[in-house]
C-alpha positions in Angstrom: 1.0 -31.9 -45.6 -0.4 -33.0 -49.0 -0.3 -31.2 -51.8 -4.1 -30.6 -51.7 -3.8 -29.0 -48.3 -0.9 -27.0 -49.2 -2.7 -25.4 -51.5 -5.0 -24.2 -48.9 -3.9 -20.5 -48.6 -3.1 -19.8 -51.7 -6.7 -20.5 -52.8 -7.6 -18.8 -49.4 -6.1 -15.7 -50.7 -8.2 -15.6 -54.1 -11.3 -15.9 -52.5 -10.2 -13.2 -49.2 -8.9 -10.3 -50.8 -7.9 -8.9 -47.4 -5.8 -11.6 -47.5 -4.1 -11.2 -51.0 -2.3 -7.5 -49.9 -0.8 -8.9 -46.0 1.8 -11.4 -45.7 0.9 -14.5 -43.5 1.6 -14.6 -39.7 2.9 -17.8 -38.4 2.8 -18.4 -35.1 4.5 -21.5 -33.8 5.0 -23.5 -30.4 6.6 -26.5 -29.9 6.7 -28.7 -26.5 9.4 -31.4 -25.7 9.2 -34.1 -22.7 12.4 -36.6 -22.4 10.1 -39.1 -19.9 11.6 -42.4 -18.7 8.9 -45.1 -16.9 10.8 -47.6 -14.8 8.9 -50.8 -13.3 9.9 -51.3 -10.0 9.3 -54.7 -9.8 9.6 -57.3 -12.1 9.6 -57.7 -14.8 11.4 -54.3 -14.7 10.1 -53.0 -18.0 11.8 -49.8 -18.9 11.3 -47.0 -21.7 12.6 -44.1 -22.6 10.6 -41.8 -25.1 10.0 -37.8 -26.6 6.9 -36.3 -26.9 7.2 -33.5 -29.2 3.6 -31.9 -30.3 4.1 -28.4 -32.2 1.6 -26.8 -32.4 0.2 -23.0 -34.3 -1.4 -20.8 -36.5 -1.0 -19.5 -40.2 -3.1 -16.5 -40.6 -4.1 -15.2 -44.1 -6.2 -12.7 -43.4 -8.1 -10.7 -39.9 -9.8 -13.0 -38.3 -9.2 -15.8 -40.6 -6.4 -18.5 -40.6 -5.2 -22.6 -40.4 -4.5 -23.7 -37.0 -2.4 -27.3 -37.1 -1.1 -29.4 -34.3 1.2 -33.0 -34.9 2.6 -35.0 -32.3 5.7 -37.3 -32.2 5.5 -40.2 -30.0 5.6 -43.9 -29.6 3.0 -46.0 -31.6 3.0 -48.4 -29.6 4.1 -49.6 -25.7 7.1 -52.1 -24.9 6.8 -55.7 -24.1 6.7 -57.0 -20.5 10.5 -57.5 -19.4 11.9 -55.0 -22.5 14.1 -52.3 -21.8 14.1 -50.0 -24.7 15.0 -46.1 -25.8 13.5 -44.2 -28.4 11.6 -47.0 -30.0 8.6 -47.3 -32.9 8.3 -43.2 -32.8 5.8 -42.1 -34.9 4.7 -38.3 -35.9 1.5 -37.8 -37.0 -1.3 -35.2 -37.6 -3.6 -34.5 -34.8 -5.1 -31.2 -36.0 -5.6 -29.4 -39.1 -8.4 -26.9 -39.4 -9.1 -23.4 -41.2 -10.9 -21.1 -38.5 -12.9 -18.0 -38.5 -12.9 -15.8 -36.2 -16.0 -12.8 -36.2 -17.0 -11.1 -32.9 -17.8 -13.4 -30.1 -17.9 -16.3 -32.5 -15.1 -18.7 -33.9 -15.9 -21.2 -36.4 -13.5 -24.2 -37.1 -13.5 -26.9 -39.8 -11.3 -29.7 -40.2 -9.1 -32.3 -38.1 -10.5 -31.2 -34.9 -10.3 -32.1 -31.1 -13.6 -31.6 -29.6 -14.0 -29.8 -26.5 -14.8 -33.0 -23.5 -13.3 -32.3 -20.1 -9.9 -31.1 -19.1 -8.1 -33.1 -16.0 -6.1 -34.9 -19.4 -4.5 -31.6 -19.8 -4.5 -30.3 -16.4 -4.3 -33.3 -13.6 -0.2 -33.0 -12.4 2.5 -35.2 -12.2 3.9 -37.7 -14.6 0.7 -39.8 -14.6 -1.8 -37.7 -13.6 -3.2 -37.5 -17.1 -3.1 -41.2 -17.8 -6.7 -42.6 -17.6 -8.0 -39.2 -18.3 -6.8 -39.6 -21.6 -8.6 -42.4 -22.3 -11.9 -40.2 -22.9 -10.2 -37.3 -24.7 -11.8 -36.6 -28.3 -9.0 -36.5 -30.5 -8.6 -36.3 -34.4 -12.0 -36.1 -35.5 -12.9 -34.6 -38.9 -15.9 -32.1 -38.3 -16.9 -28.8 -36.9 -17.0 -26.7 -33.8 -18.1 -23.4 -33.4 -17.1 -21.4 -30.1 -19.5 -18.5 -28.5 -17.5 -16.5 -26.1 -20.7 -15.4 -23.5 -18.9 -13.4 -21.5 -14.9 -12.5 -20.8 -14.5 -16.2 -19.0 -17.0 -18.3 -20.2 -17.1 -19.9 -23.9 -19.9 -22.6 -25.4 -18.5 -24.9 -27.7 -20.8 -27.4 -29.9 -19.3 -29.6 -32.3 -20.3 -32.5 -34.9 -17.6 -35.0 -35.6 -16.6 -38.5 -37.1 -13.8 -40.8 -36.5 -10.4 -39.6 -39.0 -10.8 -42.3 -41.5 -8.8 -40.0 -44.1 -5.1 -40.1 -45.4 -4.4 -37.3 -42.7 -4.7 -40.5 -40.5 -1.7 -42.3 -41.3 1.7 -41.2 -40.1 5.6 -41.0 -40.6 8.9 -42.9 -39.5 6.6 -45.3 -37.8 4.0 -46.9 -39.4 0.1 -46.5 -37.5 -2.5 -48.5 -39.2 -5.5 -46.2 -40.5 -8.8 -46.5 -39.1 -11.8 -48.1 -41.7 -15.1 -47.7 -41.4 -15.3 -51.4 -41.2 -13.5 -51.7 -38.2 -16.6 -50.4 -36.6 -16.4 -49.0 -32.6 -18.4 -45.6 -31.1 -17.9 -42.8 -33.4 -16.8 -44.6 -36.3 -20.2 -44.0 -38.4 -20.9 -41.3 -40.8 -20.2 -37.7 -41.3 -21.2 -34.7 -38.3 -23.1 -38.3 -36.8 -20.9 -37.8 -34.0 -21.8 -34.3 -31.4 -20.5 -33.0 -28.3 -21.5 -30.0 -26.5 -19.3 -28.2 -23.8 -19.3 -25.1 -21.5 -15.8 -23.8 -19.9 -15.1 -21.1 -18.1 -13.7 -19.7 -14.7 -16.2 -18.2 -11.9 -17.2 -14.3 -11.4 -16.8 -14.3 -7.8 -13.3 -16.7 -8.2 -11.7 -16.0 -11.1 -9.0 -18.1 -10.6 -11.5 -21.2 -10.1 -12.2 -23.2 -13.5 -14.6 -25.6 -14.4 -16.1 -27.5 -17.2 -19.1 -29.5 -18.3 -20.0 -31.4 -21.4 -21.7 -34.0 -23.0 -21.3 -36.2 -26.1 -22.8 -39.0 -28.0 -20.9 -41.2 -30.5 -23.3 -43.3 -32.8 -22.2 -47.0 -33.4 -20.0 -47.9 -36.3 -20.8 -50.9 -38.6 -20.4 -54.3 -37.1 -23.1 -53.8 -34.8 -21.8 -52.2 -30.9 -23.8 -49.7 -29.0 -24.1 -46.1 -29.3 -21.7 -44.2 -26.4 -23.5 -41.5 -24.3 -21.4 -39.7 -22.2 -21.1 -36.6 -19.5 -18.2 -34.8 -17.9 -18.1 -32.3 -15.1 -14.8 -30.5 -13.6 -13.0 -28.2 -11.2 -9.7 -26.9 -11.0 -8.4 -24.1 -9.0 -5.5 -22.1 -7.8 -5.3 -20.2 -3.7 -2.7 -19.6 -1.7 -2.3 -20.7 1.9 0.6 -19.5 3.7 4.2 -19.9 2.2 2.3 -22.6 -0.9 0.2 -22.1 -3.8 -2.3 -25.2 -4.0 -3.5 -25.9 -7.0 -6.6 -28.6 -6.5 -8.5 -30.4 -9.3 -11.7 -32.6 -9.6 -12.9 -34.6 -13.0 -15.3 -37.0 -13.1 -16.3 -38.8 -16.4 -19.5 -41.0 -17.4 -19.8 -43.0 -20.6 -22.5 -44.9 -21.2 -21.8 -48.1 -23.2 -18.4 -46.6 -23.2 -16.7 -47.4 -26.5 -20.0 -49.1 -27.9 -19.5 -51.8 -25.4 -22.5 -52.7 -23.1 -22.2 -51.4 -19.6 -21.4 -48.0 -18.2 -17.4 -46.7 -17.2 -17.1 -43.8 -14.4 -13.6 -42.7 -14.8 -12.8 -39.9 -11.8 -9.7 -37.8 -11.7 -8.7 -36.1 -8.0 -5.1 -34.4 -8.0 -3.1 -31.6 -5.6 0.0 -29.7 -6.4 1.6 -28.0 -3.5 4.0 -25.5 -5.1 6.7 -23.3 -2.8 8.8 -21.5 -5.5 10.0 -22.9 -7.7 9.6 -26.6 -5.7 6.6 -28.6 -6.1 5.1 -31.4 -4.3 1.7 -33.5 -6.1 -0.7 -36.2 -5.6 -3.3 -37.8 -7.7 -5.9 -40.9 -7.5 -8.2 -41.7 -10.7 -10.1 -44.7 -11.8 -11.8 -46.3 -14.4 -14.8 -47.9 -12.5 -17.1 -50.5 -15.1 -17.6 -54.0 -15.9 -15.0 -56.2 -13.5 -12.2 -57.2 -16.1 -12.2 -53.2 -17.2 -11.6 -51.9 -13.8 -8.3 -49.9 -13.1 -6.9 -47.1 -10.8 -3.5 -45.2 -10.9 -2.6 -43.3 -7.7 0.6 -41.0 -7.7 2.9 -39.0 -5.6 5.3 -36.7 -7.2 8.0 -33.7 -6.6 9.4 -31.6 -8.8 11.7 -28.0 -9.8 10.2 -25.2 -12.2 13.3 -23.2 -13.8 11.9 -19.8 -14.8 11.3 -19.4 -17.7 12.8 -22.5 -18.5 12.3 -26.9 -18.2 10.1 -28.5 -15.9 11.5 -31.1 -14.3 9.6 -34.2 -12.4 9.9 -37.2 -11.0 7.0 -39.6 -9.4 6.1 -43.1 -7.9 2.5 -44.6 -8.7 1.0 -47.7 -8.1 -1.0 -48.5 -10.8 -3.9 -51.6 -11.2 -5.8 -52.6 -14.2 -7.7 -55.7 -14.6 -6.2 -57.5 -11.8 -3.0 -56.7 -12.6 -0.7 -54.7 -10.2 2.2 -52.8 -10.9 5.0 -50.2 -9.3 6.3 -47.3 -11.7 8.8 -45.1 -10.9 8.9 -42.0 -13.4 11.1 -39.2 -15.2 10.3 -36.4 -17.2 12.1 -32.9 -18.3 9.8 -30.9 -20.1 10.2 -27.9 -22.4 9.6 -25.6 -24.8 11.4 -25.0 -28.0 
């Protein structure tokens, strides 16, 4: 944290007086996954890697507080043929924001991660997040503001650039900063970017999720197009007979996705079959476009659930992306510290 931002609550607690007579809270979580991904066919590229991304809150007075999020990863992938282990990690900054919180209404200001879909948090499996990813708004600096409309549905707007700031660089591994001349959808100027999203679970099946949204990310310098984009998805949990099934549904449409000319649909199907603590999964998405763009990743999976405790998984997926065709076979312990 710079020293700037350090000196966030203490100038908080001036202006709050609330805030000058309580000590902070701290809340503070932190999750862990050991993952290996194994080629099965040549040329065998293997890598072993942590992703850590802790994650909380620092409250300085009711209703008011910093939420921050960093995560430690690789910066970058191995070569075809390498075999590494813990290589080019990098921690970085993903979030870093002072909310408010007043009745139905929360405010945020900051590093942000606007509110677009959820199948790359939710889809299963060691992969079944992969290409989702690819269209999740991350590290923006803006605003959102949150309206809770009832007890399970929230609206969130938000207005957003690209993080062209310090807060964008990173530690033990370099990661080049973004520029405004490096151009690209979203890369333009302050609250130019917007997205718009509505989450929540239904009356009549409250264990049945869903979201919708919409976004639009102006082009940068350097000429491009501007991105339009939709989302729309379902995700549920039933039981039938001795398994709980836990079915989800994504679909994604960008239009001149990343400021490039032609539209992407990017759908995102997965089932986890769960007896116990056993687990069984399956997932198919795609990234459907302009021919050299095209990809899909299909997965099957089984895993263990300790209570209370690590997560372990293990998958195959045959994955194929511009032509190219490969075989993983994955690892992954997760948990939390």
């Amino acid at each position: 944290m710079t020293p700037r931002l350090a000196a966030w609550p203490a100038l908080l607690a001036l202006a709050c007086p609330a805030a000058a007579g309580e000590a902070p809270s701290l809340t503070l979580e932190i999750p862990v996954e050991l993952q290996l991904d194994q080629e099965a066919a040549p040329p065998r590229t293997r890598d072993l890697y942590l992703t850590v991304e802790p994650s909380g809150s620092l409250g300085l007075a009711p209703g008011m507080g910093i939420e921050f999020g960093a995560v430690l990863e690789p910066l970058s992938g191995p070569g075809p043929g390498q075999r590494r282990a813990f290589a080019d990690h990098g921690l970085y900054l993903e979030t870093l924001a002072l909310s408010l919180e007043t009745g139905p209404l929360v405010l945020r200001a900051g590093k942000i991660n606007p509110a677009f879909g959820f199948a790359w948090d939710l889809a299963p499996g060691v992969y079944g997040t992969a290409l989702a990813e690819e269209y999740e708004l991350t590290e923006r600096l803006g605003a959102s503001a949150t309206l809770a409309l009832d007890d399970a549905t929230a609206l969130t707007a938000a207005g957003f650039t690209a993080d062209r700031s310090p807060l964008g660089g990173s530690l033990l591994t370099r990661r080049d900063r973004l520029r405004r001349s490096d151009g690209g959808a979203g890369n333009a100027g302050a609250f130019s970017s917007w997205s718009l999203s509505l989450d929540g679970s239904l009356a009549a099946a409250p264990e049945m999720r869903y979201t919708a949204g919409v976004r639009y990310l102006p082009a940068g310098r350097g000429g491009g197009r501007d991105e339009v984009g939709a989302v729309a998805g379902l995700a549920a949990e039933f039981q039938a007979g001795a398994f709980t099934l836990r079915p989800l549904a994504e679909v994604a449409v960008l239009g001149d996705a990343g400021g490039e000319r032609g539209d992407v649909v990017q759908p995102t199907l997965a089932l986890e079959a769960a007896s116990g603590p056993w687990f069984l999964v399956a997932s198919h998405a795609g990234r459907h476009g302009a021919a050299d763009s095209d990809a899909t990743l299909s997965q099957v999976g089984a895993g263990y659930r300790w209570e209370d405790g690590p997560v372990l998984d293990l998958a195959y997926a045959r994955s194929r992306d511009a032509g190219d065709t490969s075989h993983l076979v994955g690892f992954r312990l997760s948990f939390d510290l």
